[in-house]
BALOBA-1460 file (C-alpha; in Angstrom, 3 decimals):
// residues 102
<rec num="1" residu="x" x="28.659" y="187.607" z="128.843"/>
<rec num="2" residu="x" x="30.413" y="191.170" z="127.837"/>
<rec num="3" residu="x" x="33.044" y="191.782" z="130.202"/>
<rec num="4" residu="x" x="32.545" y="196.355" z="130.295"/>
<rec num="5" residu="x" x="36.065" y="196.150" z="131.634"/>
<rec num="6" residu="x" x="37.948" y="194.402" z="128.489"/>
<rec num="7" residu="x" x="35.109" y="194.117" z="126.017"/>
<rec num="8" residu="x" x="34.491" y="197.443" z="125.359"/>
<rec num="9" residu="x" x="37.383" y="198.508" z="122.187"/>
<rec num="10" residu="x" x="37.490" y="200.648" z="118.806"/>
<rec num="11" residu="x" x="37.059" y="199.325" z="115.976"/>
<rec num="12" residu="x" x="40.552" y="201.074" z="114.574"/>
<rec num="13" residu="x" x="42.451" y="199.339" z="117.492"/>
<rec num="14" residu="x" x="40.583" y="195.926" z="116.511"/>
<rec num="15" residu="x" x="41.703" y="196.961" z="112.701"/>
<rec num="16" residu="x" x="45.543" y="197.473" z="113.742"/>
<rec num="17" residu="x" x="45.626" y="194.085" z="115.816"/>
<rec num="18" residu="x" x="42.848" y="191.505" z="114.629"/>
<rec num="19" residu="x" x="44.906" y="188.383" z="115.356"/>
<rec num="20" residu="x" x="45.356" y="189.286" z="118.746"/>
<rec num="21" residu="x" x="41.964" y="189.881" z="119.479"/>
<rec num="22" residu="x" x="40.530" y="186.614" z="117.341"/>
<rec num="23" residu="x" x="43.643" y="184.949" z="119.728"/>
<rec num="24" residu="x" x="41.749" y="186.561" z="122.864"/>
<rec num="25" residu="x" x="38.025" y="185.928" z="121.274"/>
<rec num="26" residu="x" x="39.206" y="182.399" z="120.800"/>
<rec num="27" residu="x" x="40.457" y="181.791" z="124.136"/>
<rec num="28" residu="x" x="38.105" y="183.668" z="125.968"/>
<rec num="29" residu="x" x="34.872" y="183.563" z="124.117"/>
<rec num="30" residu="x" x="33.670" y="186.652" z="125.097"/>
<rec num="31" residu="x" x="32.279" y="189.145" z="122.772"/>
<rec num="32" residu="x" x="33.977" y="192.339" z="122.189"/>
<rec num="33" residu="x" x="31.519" y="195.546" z="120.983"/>
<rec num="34" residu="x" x="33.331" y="198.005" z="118.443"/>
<rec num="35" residu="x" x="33.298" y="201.218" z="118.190"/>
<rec num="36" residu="x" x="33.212" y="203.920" z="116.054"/>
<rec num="37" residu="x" x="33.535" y="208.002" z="117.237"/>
<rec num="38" residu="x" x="32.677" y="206.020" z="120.586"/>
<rec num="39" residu="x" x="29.230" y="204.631" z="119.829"/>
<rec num="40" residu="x" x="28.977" y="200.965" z="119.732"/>
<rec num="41" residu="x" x="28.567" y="199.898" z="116.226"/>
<rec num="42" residu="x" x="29.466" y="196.510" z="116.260"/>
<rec num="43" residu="x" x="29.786" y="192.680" z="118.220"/>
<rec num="44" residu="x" x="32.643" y="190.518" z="117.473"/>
<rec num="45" residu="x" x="32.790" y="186.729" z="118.231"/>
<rec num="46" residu="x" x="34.289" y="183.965" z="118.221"/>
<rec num="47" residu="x" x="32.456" y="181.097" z="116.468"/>
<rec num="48" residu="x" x="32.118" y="178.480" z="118.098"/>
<rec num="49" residu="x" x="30.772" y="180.996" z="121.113"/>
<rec num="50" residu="x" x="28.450" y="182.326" z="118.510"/>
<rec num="51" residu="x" x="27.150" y="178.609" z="118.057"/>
<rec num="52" residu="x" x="26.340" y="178.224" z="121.515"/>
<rec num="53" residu="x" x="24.330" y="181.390" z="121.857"/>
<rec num="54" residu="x" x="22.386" y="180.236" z="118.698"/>
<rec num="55" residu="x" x="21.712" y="176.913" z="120.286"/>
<rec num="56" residu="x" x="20.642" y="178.508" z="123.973"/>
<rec num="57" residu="x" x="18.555" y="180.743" z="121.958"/>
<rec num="58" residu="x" x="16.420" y="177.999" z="119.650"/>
<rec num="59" residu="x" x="16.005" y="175.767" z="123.023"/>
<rec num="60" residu="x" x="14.661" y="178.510" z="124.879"/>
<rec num="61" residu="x" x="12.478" y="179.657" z="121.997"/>
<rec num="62" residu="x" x="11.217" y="175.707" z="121.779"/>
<rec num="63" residu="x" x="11.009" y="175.758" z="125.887"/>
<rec num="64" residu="x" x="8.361" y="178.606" z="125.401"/>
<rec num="65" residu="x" x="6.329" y="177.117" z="122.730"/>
<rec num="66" residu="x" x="5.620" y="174.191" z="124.438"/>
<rec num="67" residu="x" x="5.281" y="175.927" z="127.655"/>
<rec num="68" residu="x" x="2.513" y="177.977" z="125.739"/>
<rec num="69" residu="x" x="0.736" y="174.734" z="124.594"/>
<rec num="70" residu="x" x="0.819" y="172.931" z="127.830"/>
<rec num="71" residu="x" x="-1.126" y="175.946" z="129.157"/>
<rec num="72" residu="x" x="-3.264" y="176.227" z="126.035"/>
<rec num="73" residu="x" x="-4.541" y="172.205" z="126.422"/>
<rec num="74" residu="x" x="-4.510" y="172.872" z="130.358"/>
<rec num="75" residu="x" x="-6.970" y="176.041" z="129.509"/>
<rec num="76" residu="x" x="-8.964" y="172.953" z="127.414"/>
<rec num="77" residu="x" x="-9.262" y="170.937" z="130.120"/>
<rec num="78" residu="x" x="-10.622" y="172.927" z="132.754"/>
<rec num="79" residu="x" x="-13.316" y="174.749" z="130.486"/>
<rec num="80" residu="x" x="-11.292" y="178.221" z="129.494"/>
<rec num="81" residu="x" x="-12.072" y="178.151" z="126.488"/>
<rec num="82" residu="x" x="-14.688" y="179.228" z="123.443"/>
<rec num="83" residu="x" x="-15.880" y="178.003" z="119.601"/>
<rec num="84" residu="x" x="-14.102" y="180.434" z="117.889"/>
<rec num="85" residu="x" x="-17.488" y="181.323" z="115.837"/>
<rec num="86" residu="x" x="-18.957" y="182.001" z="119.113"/>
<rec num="87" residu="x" x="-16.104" y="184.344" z="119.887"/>
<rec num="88" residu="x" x="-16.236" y="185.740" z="116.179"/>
<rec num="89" residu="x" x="-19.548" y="186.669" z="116.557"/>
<rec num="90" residu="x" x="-19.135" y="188.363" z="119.334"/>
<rec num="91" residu="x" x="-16.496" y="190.203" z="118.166"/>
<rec num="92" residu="x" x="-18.004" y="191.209" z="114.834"/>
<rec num="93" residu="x" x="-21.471" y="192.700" z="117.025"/>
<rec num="94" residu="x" x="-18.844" y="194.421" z="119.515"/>
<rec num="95" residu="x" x="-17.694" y="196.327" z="117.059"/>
<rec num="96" residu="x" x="-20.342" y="196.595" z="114.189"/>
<rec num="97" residu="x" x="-19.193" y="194.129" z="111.892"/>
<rec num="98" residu="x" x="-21.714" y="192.667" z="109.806"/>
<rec num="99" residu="x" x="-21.449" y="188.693" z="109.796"/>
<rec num="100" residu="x" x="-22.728" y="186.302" z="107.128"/>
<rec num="101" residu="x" x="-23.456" y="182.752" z="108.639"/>
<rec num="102" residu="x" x="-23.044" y="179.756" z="106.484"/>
């Protein structure tokens, strides 16, 4: 999480004393956002931090595909759903499109 208080710096001051901030990014492993004429411009890290977010990130992105198909095969089951031709075809007379059956 970005502490505003302490992880807020420019990116000259990060420039004049890197290995004291990758000491406090280490220790810490809390990002720090650079700036540049006071507009954020960039996120340090530390690594192994970095890791974790990547990690939290791909499990919740797997937690929400199979959340999605759990509801898709509970749709299934209780009758939700249509052929997709039958859908297709009503599509292409909604809106005009001629259809060739084969």
């Amino acid at each position: 999480m970005l502490n505003l208080s302490s992880g807020i710096d420019s990116l000259t001051n990060f420039k004049r004393q890197t290995a004291e901030y990758l000491q406090r990014l280490h220790q810490s492993g809390e990002p720090v956002v650079l700036t540049v004429n006071g507009k954020a411009e960039v996120v340090v890290q530390d690594a192994a931090a970095y890791q974790k977010l990547v990690e939290a990130a791909a499990r919740a992105d797997r937690e929400e595909t199979v959340a999605a198909i759990r509801a898709g095969l509970a749709d299934v089951e209780a009758g939700k759903t249509k052929p997709a031709r039958a859908v297709l075809r009503g599509l292409a007379k909604k809106y005009g499109i001629p259809v060739t059956e084969k």
